[in-house]
NUZA-831153 format. One line per field, with one value per residue (C-alpha): x, y negated, z; residue number from 1. Coordinates in steps of 0.001 Angstrom, whole numbers, always signed. Layout:
N
px c(X:...)
py c(Y:...)
pz c(Z:...)
num c(NUM:...)
END
This chain:
228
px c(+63965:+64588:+61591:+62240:+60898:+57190:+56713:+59005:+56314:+53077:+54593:+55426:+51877:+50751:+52272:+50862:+47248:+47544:+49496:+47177:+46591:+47756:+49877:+51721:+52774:+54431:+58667:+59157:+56996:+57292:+55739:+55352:+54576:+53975:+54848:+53239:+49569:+50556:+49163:+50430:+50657:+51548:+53682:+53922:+56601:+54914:+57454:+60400:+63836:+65055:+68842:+71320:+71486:+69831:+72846:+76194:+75792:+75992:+76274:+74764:+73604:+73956:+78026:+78642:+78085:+76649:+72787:+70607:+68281:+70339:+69080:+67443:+65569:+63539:+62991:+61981:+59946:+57908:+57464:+55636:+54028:+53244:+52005:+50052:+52590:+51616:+52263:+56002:+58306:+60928:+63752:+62638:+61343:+65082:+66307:+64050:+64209:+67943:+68255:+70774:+72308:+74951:+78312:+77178:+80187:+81437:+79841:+80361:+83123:+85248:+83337:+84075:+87758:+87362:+85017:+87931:+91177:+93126:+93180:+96245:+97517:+98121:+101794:+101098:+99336:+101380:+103115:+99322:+99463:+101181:+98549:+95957:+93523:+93541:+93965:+90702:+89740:+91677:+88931:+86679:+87121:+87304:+84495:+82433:+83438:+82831:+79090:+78858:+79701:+77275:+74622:+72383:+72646:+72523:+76308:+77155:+74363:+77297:+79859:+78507:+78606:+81637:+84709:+83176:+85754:+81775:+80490:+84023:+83137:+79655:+80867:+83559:+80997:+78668:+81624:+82898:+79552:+78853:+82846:+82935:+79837:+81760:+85433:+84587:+81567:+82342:+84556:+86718:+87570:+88396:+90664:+92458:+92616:+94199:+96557:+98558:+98285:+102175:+101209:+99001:+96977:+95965:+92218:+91026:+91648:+90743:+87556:+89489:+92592:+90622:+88513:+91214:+92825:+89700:+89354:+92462:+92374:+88473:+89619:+92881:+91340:+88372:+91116:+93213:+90351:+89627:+93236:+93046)
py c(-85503:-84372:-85255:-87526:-88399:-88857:-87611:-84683:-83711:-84039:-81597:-79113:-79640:-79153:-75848:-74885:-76011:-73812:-70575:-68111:-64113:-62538:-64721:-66687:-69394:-71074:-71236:-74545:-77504:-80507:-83491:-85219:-88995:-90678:-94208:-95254:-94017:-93699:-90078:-87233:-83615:-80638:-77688:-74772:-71794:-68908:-66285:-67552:-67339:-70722:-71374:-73250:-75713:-79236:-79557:-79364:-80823:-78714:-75530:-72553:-69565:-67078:-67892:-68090:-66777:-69218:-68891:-70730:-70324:-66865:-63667:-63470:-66500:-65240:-61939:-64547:-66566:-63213:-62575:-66282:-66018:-62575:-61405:-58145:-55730:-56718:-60153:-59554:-60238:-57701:-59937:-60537:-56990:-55648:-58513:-57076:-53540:-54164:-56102:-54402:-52639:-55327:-56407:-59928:-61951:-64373:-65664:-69314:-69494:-71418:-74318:-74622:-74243:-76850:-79265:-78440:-79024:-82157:-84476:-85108:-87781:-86459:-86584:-89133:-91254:-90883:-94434:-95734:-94120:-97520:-99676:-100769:-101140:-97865:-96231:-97429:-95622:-92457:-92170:-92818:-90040:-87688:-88685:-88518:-84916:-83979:-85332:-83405:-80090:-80632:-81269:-78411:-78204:-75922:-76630:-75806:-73061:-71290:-72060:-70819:-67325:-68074:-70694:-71802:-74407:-75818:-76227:-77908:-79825:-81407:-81716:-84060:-85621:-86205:-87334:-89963:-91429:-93583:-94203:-96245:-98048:-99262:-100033:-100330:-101993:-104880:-107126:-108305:-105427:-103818:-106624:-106325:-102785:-102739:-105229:-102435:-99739:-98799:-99424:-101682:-102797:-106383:-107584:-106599:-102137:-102790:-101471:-98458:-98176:-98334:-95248:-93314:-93547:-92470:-89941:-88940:-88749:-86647:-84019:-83437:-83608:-81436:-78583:-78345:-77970:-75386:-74051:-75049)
pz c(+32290:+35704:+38355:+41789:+44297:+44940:+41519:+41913:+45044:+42525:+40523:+43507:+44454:+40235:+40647:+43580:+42940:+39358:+40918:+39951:+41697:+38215:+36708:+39888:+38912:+36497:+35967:+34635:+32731:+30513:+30274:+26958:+26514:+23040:+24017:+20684:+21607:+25243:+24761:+26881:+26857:+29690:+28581:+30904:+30874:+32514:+32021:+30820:+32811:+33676:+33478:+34890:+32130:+32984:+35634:+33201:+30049:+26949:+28497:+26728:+29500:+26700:+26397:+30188:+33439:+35033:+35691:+38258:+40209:+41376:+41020:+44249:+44274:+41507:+43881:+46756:+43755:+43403:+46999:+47508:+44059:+43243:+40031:+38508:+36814:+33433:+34485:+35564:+32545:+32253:+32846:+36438:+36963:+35849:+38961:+41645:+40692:+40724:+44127:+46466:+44677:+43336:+46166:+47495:+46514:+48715:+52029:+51600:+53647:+50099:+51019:+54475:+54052:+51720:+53890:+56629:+54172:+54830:+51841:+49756:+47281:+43780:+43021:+39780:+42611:+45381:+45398:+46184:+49519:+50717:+49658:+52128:+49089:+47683:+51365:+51369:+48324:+49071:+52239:+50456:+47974:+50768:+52172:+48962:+48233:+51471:+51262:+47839:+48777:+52289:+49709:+49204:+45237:+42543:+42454:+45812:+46157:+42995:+45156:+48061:+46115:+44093:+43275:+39838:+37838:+36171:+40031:+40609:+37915:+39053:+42640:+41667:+39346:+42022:+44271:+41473:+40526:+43819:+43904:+40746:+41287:+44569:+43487:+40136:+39260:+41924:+39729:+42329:+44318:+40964:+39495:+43132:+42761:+39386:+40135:+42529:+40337:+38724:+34654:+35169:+31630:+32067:+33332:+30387:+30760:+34992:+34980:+32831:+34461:+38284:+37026:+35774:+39246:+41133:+38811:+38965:+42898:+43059:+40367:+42313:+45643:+44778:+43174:+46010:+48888:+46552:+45685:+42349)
num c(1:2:3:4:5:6:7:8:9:10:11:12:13:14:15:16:17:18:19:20:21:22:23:24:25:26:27:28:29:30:31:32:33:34:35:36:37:38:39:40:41:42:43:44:45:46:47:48:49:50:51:52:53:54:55:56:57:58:59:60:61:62:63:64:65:66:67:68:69:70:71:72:73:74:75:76:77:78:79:80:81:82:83:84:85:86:87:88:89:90:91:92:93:94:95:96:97:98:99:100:101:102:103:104:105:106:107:108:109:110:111:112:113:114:115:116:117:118:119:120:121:122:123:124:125:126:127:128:129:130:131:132:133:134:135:136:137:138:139:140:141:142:143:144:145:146:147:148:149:150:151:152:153:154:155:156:157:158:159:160:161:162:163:164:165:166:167:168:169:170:171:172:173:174:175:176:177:178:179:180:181:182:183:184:185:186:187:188:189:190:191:192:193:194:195:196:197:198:199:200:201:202:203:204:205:206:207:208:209:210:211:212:213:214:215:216:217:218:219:220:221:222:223:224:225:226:227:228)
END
């Protein structure tokens, strides 16, 4: 489970409070809760490298190349937690030893070209470009995907560095998510929707045929800013 919020800051201020001279501090933690006893137990990873794998479901770091927190965020992790030598693990003494000498790639310009792009209707949706309704919902999307890549996440930190098709991936998730739970979740505006599109499946495939068609219009909007 991800931490929020309020609780998200008590566990900022956890690992602050236990940072230690020797050790630093710790890398990651877990909480477990038996709901049974209502019991609970702290787990802390001191040394272990923490991947990029909480944000894309099923992902294994060991197939791909896809790791976050980047390299040099562990270098800056050491700088404002520093540790005795025996203390560094040899994963993140291989990153610091090694910083510099790697090409930086990229210099997040990708997602400013793609903040900047203009919008366009997929061909296989282009007959909704004359309906008020999903004119509406064509802004929308735009503006939704715009929102995601100005957000300052793990996705868009990658893509800052490099066009990655899994970063693609979660920004048009992150896009979609607040999309459906407006034009689709709202019975009305969904059944209206529906009603426009070309193959239309009856009231009972709207709520499916709506979110195909947003779909449809994030994943081919969030390609194309990125020349996909």
């Amino acid at each position: 489970m991800r931490v929020r919020g309020q609780f998200q800051d008590l566990w900022e201020q956890l690992r602050e409070v236990m940072a230690d001279p020797e050790r630093g501090a710790w890398l990651s933690a877990s909480l477990d809760v038996d709901r049974a006893s209502g019991s609970s137990s702290f787990s802390y990873n001191w040394d272990g490298r923490v991947w990029f794998d909480r944000l894309i479901p099923d992902l294994d770091p060991s197939d791909v190349d896809l790791a976050l927190p980047l390299d040099e965020a562990w270098g800056e992790e050491l700088a404002r937690h520093p540790r005795s030598p025996e203390h560094v693990p040899a994963w993140l003494h291989a990153l610091v030893a090694g910083e510099g000498t790697e090409p930086q790639p990229g210099d997040g310009a990708a997602i400013e070209r793609a903040i900047a792009a203009a919008p366009t209707w997929p061909p296989a949706r282009a007959s909704l470009a004359s309906s008020t309704r999903w004119s509406e919902v064509f802004d929308a999307v735009s503006e939704e995907i715009v929102r995601a890549l100005r957000a300052d996440t793990p996705a868009t930190e990658l893509l800052h560095r490099e066009v990655d098709d899994r970063a693609l991936e979660q920004v048009a998730a992150s896009a979609a998510g607040p999309l459906l739970r407006r034009f689709v979740h709202d019975t009305a505006s969904c059944g209206a929707l529906a009603a426009e599109l070309d193959t239309p499946n009856g009231p009972d495939r709207a709520e499916d045929d709506v979110t195909d068609a947003i779909t449809d219009l994030v994943d081919w909007q969030v390609a194309r800013r990125f020349d996909r």
